[in-house]
LOKOLKE-417140 format. One record per residue (C-alpha): residue number from 0; residue in three letters; z, y, x. Coordinates in nm, 4 decimals, padded with zeros to 6 digits. Layout:
BEGIN
NUM ala Z Y X
...
***
This chain:
BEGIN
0 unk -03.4488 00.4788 00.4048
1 unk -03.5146 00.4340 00.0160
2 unk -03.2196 00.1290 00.0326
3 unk -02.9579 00.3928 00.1803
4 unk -03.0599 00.6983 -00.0466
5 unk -03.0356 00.4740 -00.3921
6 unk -02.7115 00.3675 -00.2268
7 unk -02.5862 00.7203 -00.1944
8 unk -02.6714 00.8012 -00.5318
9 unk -02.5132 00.5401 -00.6675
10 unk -02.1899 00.5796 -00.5100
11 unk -02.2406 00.9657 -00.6196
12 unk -02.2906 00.8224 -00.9805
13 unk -01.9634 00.5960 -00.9566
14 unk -01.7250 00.8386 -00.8093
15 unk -01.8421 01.0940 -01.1051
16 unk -01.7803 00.8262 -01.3463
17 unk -01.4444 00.7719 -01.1832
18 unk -01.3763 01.1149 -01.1926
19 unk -01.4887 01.1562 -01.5559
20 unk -01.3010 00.8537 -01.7401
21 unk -00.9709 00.9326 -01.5823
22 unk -00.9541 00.8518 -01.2039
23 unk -00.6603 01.0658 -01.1436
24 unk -00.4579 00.9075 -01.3736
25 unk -00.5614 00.5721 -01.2308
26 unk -00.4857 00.7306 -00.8473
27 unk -00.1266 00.8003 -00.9232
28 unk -00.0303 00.4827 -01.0947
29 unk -00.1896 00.2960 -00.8194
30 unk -00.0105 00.5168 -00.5894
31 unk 00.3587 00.4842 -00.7813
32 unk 00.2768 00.0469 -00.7664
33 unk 00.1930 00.0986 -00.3889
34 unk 00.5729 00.2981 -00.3123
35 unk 00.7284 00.0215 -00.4838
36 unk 00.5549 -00.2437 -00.2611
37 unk 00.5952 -00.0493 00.0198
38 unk 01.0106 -00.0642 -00.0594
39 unk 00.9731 -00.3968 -00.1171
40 unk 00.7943 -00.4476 00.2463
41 unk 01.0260 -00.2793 00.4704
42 unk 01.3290 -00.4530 00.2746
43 unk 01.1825 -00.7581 00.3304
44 unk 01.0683 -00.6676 00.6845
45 unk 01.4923 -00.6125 00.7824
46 unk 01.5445 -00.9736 00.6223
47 unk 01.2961 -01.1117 00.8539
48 unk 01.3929 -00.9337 01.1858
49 unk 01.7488 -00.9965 01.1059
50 unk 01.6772 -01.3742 01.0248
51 unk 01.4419 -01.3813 01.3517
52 unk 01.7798 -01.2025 01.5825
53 unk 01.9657 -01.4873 01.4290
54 unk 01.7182 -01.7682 01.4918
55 unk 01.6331 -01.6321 01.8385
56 unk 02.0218 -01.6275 01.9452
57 unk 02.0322 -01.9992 01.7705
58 unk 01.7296 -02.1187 01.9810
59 unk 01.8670 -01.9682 02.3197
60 unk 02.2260 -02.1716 02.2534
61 unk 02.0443 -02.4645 02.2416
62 unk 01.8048 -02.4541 02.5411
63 unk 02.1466 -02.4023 02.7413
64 unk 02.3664 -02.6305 02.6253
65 unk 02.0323 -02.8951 02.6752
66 unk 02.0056 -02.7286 03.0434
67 unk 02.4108 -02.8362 03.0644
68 unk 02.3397 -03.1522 02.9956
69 unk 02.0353 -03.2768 03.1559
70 unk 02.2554 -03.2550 03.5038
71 unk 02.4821 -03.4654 03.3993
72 unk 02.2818 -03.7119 03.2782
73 unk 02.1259 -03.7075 03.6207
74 unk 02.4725 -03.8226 03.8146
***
């Protein structure tokens, strides 16, 4: 019980501190980097699903034109 009550104090005493030497400042910068990875993210995400359509309709030309051929091979 003494373990978690120091604990809650000191998280009590960092956010203050946070608070106190500029934490809002430090908030909204994190917040402006974090919109600019999230841009970055969902660009990249298009690139990848676009990529992964292209692959996919590669992979599925291949399996049939190998499915063509395997019967003839067998004659």
């Amino acid at each position: 019980m003494i373990r978690f009550l120091l604990g809650v104090a000191v998280g009590v005493l960092i956010f203050l501190l946070f608070i106190y030497f500029g934490g809002g400042q430090v908030v909204k910068k994190v917040g402006e980097g974090l919109t600019e990875t999230g841009k970055r993210m969902e660009h990249l995400e298009e690139v990848i699903k676009k990529e992964g359509d292209e692959v996919g309709k590669d992979i599925k030309k291949k399996i049939l034109k190998e499915e063509k051929e395997v019967p003839k091979k067998g004659q």
